[in-house]
MIDOSE-1310 file (N, C-alpha, C; in nm, 2 decimals, decimal comma, always signed):
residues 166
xxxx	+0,17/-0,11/+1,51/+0,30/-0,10/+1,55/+0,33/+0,05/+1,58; +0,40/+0,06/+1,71/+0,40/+0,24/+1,71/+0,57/+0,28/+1,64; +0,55/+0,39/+1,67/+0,68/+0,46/+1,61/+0,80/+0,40/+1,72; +0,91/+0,39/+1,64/+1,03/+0,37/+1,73/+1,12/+0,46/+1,80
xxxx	+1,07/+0,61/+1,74/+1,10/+0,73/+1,79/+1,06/+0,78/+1,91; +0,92/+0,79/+1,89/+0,84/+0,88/+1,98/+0,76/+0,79/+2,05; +0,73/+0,67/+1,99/+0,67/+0,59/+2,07/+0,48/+0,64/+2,11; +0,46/+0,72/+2,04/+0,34/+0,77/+2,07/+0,20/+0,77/+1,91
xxxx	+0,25/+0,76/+1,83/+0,19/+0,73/+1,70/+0,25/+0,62/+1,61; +0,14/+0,57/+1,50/+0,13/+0,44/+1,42/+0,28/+0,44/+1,36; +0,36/+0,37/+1,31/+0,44/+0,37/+1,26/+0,41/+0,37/+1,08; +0,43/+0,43/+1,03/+0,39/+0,43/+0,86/+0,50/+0,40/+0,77
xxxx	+0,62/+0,46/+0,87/+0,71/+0,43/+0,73/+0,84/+0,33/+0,78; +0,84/+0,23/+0,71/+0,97/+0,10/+0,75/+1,06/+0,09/+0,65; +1,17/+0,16/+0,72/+1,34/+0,20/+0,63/+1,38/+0,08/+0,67; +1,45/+0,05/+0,56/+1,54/-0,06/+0,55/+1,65/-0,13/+0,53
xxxx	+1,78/-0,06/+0,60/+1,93/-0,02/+0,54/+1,99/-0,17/+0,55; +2,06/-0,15/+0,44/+2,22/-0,30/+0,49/+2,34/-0,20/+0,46; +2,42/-0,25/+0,61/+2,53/-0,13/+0,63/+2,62/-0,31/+0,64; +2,76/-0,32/+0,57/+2,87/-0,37/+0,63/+2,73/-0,52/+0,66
xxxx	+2,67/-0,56/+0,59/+2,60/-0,69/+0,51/+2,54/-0,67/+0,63; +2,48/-0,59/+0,76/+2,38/-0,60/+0,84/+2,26/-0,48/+0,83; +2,14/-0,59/+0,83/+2,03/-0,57/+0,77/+1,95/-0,49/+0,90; +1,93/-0,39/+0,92/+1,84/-0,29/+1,00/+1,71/-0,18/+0,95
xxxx	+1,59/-0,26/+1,03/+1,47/-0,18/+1,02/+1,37/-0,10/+1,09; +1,36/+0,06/+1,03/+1,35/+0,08/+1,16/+1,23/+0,16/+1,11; +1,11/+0,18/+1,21/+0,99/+0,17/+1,20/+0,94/+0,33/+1,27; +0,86/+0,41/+1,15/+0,87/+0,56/+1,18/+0,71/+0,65/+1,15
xxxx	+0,67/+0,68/+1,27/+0,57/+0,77/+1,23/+0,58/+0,88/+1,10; +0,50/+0,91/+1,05/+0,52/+1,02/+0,92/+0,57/+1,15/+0,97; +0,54/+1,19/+1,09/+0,63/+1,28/+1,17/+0,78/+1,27/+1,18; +0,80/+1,18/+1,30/+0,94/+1,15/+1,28/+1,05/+1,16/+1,19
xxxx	+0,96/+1,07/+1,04/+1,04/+1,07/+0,94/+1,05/+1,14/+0,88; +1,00/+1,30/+0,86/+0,98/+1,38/+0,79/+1,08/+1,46/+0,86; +1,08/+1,46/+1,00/+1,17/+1,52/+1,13/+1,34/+1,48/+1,11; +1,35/+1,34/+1,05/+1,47/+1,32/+0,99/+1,51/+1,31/+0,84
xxxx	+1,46/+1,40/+0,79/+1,50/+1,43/+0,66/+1,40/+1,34/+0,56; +1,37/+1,22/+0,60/+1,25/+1,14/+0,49/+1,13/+1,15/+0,43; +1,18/+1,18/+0,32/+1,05/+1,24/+0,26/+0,98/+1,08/+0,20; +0,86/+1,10/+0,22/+0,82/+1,00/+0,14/+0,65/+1,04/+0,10
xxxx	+0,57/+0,96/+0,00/+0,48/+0,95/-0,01/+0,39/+0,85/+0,03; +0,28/+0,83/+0,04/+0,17/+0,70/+0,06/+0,22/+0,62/-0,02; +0,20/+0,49/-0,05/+0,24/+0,38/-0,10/+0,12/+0,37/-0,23; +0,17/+0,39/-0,35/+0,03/+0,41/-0,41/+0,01/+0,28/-0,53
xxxx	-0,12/+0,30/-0,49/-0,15/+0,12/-0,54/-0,11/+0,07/-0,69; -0,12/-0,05/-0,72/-0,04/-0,14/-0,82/-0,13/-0,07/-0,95; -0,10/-0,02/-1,02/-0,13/+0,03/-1,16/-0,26/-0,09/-1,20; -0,20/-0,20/-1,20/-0,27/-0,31/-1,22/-0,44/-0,28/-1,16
xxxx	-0,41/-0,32/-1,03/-0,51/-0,27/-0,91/-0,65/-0,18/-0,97; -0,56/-0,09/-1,01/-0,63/+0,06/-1,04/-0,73/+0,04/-1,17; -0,62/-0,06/-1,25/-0,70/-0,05/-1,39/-0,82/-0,14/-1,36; -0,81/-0,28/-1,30/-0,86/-0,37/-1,25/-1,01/-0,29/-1,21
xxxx	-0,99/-0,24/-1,10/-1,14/-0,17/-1,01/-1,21/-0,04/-1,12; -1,05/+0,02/-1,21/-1,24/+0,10/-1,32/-1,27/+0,02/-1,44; -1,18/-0,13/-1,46/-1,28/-0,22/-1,57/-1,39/-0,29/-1,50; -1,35/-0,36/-1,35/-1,47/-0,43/-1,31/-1,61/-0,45/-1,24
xxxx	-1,61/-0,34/-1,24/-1,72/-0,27/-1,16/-1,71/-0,30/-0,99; -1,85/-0,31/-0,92/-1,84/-0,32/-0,80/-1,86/-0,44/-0,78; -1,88/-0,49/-0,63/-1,86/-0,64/-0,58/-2,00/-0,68/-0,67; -2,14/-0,61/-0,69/-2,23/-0,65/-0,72/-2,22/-0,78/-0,86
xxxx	-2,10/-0,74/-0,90/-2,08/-0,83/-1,05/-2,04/-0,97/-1,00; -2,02/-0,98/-0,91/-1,89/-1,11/-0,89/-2,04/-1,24/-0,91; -2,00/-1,35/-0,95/-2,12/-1,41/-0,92/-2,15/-1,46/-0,78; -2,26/-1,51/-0,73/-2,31/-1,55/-0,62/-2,22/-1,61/-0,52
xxxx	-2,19/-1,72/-0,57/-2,08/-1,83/-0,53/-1,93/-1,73/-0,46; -1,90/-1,66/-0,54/-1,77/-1,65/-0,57/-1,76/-1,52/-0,42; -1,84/-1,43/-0,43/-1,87/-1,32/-0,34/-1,85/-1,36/-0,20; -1,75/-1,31/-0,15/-1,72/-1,34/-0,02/-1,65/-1,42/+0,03
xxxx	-1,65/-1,54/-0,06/-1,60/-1,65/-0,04/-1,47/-1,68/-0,07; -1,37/-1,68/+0,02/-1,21/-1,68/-0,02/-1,14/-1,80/-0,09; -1,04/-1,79/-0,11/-0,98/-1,90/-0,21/-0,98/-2,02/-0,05; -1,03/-2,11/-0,16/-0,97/-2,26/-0,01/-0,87/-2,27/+0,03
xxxx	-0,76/-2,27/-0,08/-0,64/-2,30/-0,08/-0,53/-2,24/-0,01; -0,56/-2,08/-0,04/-0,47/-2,00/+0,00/-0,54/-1,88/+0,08; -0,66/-1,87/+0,08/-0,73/-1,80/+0,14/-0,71/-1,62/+0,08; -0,68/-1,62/-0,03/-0,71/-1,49/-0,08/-0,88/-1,42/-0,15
xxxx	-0,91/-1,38/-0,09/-1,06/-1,30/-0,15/-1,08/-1,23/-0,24; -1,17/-1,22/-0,29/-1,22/-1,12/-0,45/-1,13/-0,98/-0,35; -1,19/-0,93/-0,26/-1,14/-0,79/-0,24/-0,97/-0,80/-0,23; -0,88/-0,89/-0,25/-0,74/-0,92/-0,21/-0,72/-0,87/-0,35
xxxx	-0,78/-0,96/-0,43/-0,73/-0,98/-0,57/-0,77/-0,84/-0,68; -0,92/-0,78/-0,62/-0,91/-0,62/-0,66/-0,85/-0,55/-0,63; -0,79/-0,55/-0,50/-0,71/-0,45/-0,42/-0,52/-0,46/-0,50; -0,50/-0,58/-0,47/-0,37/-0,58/-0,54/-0,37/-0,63/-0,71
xxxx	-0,44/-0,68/-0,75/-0,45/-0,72/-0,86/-0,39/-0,87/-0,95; -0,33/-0,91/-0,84/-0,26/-1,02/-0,84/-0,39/-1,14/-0,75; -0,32/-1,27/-0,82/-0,40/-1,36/-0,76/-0,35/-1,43/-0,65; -0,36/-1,50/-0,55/-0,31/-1,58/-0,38/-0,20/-1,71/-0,48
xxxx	-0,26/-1,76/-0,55/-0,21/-1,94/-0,57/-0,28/-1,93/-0,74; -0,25/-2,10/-0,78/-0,29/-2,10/-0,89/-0,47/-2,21/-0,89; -0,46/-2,24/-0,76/-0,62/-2,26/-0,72/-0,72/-2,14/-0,72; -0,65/-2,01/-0,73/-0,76/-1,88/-0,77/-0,81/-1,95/-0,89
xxxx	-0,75/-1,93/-0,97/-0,80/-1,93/-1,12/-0,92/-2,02/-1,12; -0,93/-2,15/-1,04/-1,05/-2,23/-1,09/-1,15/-2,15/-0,96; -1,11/-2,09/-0,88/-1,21/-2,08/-0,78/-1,29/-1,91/-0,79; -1,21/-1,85/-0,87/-1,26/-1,75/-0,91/-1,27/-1,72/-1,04
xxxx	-1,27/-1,88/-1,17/-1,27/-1,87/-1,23/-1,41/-1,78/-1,31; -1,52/-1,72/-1,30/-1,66/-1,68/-1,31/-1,60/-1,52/-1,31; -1,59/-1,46/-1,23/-1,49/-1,30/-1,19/-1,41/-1,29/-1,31; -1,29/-1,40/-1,26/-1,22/-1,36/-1,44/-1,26/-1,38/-1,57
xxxx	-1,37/-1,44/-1,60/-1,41/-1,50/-1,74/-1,49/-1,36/-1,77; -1,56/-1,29/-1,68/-1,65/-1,18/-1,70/-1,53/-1,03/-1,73; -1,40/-1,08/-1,68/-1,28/-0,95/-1,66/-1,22/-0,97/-1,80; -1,17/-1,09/-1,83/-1,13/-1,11/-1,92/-1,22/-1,07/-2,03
xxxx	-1,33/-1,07/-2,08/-1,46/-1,07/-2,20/-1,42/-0,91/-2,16; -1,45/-0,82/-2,08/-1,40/-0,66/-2,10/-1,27/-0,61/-2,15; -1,17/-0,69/-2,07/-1,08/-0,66/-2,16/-1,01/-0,70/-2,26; -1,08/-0,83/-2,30/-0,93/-0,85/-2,46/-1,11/-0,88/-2,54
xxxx	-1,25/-0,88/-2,50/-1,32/-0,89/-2,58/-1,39/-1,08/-2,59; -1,34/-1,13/-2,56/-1,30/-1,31/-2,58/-1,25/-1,33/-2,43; -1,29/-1,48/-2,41/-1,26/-1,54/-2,31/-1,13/-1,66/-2,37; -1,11/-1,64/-2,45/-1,02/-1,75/-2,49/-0,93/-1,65/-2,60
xxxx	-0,81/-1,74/-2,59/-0,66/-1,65/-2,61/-0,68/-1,71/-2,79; -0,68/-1,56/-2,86/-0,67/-1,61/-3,01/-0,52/-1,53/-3,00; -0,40/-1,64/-3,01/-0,27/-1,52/-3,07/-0,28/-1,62/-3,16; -0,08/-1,62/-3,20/-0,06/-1,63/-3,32/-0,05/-1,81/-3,33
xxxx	-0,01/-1,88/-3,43/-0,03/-1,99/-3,45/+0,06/-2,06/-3,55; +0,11/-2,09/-3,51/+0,27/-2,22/-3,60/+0,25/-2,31/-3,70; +0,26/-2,26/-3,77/+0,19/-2,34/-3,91/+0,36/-2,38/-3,96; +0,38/-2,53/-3,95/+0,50/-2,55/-3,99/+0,44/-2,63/-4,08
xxxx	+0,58/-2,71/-4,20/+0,54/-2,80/-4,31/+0,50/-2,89/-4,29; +0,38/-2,93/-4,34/+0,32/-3,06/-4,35/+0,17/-3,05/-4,28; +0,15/-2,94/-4,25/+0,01/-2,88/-4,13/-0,12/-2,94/-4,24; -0,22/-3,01/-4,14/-0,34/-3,00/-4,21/-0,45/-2,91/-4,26
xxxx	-0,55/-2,99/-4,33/-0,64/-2,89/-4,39/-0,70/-2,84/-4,19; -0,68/-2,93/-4,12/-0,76/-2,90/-3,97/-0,68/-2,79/-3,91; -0,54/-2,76/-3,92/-0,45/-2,67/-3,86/-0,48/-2,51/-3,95; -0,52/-2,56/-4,10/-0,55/-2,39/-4,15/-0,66/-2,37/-4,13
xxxx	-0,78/-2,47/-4,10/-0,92/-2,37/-4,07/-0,91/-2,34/-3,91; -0,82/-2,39/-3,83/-0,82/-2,29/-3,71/-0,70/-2,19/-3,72; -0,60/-2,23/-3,80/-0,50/-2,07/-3,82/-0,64/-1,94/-3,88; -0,74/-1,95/-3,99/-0,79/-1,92/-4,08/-0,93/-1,83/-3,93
xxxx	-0,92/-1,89/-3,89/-1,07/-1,88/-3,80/-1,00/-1,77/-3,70; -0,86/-1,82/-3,62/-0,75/-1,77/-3,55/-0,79/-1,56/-3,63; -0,71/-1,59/-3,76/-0,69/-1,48/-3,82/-0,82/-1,38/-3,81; -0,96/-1,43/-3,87/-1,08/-1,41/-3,89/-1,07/-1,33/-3,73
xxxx	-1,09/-1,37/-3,64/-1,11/-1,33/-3,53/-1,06/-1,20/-3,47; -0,88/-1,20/-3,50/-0,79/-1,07/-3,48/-0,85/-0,99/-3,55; -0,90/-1,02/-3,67/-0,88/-0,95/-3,81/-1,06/-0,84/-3,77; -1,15/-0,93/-3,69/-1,25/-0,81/-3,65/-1,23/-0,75/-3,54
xxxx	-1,14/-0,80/-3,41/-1,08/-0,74/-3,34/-1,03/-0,61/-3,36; -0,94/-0,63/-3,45/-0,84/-0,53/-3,52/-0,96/-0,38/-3,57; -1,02/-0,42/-3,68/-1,12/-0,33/-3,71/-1,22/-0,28/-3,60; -1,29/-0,38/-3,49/-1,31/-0,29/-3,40/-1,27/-0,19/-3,30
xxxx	-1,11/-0,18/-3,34/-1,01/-0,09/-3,26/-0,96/+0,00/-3,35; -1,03/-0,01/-3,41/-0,99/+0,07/-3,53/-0,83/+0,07/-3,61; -0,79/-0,03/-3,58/-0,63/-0,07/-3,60/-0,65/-0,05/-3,75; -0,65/-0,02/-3,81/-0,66/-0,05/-3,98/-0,54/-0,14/-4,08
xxxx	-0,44/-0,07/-3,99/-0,26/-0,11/-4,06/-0,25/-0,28/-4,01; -0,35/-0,32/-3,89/-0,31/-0,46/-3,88/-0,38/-0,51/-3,91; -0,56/-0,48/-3,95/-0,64/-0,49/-4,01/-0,62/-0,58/-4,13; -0,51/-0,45/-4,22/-0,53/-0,49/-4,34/-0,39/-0,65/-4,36
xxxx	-0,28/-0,62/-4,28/-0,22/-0,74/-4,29/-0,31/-0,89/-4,24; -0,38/-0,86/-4,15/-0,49/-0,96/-4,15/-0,52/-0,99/-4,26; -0,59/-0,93/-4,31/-0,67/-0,97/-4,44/-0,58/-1,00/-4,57; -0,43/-0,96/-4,54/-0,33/-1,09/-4,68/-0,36/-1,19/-4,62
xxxx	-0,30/-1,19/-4,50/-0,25/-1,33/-4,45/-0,41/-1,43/-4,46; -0,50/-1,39/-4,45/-0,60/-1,49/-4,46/-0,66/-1,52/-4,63; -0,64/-1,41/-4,68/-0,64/-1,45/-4,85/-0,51/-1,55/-4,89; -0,38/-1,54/-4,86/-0,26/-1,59/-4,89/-0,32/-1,72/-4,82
xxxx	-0,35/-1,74/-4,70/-0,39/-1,89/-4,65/-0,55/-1,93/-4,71; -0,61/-1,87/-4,79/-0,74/-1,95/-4,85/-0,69/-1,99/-5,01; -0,64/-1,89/-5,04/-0,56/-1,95/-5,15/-0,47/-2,04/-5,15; -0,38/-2,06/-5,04/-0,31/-2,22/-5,05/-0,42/-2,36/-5,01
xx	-0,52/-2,32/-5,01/-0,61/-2,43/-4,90/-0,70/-2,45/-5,12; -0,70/-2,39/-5,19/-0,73/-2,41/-5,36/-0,64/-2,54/-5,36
């Protein structure tokens, strides 16, 4: 799209005013707009994005399948989904399920979500050996991160739950 000024370069920057509930946009080389007072910067990418591309390495990791190959559904690609960080649809998740299972294990450690867990009255012995296993898990987490302060509440909360299980 060229500039709506000069008509002679790309247009980069699209202002976008509502005056008196009418909506006008108007489309401006970085010249131009700098020519009319607008300052702006490059559009700089999603925080997300950023963190995403220095945890996941290069395309070489994606598995076989997945490499190249865009979502069926919605047609977003591994490079959409590194670039913005966000996923197309909720058919990503099964179709690049392999990408995230390898993204997720870097960043939380586990491919599966250990939080917290609702132990209301009447829970079985089968509800405290997965709260118990739940805890065990945060509780080396924690120490691997050197967290110590939640560390050590870990380790009541799993004494206090092996002693109710006597």
């Amino acid at each position: 799209m060229l500039c709506e000024r000069c008509q002679e370069r790309t247009a980069e920057v699209h202002l976008t005013t509502i005056e008196n509930d009418e909506m006008a946009t108007v489309h401006l080389c970085a010249k131009c707009a700098e020519g009319q007072g607008i300052s702006f910067t490059a559009a700089a990418s999603a925080p997300l994005a950023d963190f995403l591309a220095q945890i996941s390495g290069g395309a070489e990791e994606l598995p076989q399948g997945v490499r190249g190959e865009p979502c069926p559904y919605c047609g977003n690609s591994s490079d959409d989904f590194r670039r913005t960080g966000r996923l197309g649809c909720p058919e990503c998740y099964a179709h690049f399920e392999g990408q995230l299972r390898g993204l997720l294990r870097r960043i939380h450690g586990s491919t599966q979500h250990v939080g917290r867990l609702y132990l209301g009255a009447g829970t079985g012995a089968e509800d405290r050996h997965t709260k118990l296993r739940s805890l065990r898990l945060r509780l080396d987490r924690a120490v691997e991160l050197e967290d110590f302060e939640a560390a050590a509440e870990l380790r009541d909360q799993i004494h206090l739950l092996e002693g109710s299980e006597r």
